[in-house]
C-alpha positions as CSV (number, residue, x, y, z in Angstrom):
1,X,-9.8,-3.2,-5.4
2,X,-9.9,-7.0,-5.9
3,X,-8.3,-8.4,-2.9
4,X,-7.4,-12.1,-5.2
5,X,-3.9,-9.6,-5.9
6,X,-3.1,-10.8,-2.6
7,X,-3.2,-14.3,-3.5
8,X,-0.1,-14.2,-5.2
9,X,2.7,-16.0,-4.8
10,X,5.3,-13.0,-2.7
11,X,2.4,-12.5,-0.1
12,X,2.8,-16.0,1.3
13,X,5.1,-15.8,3.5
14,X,3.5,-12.2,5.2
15,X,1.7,-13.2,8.7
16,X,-2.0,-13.1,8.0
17,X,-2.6,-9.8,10.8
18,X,0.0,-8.0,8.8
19,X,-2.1,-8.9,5.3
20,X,-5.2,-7.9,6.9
21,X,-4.0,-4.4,7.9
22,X,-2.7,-4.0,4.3
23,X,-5.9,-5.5,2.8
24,X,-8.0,-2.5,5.0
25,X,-5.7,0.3,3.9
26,X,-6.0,-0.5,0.9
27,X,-9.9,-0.6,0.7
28,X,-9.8,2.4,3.1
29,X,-7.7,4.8,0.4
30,X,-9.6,3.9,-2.6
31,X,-11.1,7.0,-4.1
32,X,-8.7,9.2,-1.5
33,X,-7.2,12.1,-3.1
34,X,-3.5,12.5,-2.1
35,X,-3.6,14.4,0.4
36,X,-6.4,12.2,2.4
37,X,-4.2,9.3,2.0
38,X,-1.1,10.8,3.1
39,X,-3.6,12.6,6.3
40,X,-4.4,8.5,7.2
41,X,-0.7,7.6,7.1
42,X,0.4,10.4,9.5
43,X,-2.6,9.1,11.8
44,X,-1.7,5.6,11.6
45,X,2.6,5.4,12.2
46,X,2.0,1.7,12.6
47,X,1.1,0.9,9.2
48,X,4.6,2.6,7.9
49,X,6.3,0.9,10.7
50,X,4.4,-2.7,9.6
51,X,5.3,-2.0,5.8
52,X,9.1,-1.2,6.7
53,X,9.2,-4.4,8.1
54,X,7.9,-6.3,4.8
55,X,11.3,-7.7,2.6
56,X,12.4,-5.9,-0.2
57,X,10.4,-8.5,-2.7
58,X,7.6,-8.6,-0.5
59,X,7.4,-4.3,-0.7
60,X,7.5,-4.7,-4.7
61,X,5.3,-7.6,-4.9
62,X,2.7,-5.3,-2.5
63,X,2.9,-1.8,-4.8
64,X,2.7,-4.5,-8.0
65,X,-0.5,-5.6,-6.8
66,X,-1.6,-2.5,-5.8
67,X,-1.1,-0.3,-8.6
68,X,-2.2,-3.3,-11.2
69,X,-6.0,-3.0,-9.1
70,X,-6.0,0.2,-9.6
71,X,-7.4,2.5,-12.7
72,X,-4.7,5.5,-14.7
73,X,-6.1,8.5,-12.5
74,X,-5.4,6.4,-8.7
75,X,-2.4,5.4,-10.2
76,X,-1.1,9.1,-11.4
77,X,-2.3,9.8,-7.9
78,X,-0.6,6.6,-5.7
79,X,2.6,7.6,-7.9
80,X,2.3,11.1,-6.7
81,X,1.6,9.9,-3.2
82,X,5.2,6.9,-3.4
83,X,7.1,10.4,-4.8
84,X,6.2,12.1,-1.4
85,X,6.9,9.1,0.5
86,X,10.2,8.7,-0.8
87,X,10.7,12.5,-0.5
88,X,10.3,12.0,3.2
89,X,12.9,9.4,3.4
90,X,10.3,6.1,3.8
């Protein structure tokens, strides 16, 4: 993933801790089939938590950038993954 998505504009006001966390899950879910990546959010509660605390533009400017870095099969997959997600009531 190139991390200059998180240059933008709607990350500037998110504490840089916060950016780092998201920066590493990103890098760490790269390649990770669905169920991998939804195995390394059930291990780590905090990121959800951290996320869930993000504003509403911040959250869509986040899964812009993500799913703009990423290529059509780790999007069909990260789509599959957000379906889940909201499924669960995140």
């Amino acid at each position: 993933m190139n991390e200059e998505i998180f240059d933008r504009p709607e990350f500037k006001n998110i504490n840089k801790e916060t950016m780092e966390t998201i920066k590493r899950f990103a890098r760490q879910i790269k390649g990770k089939s669905t169920n991998e990546i939804m195995s390394f959010l059930m291990a780590n509660p905090n990121f959800m938590s951290m996320v869930g605390n993000l504003s509403d533009a911040e959250k869509a400017a986040l899964l812009l950038a993500i799913k703009q870095s990423m290529t059509p099969e780790e999007l069909k997959k990260f789509n599959k993954l957000l379906n889940l997600i909201t499924s669960m009531g995140f």
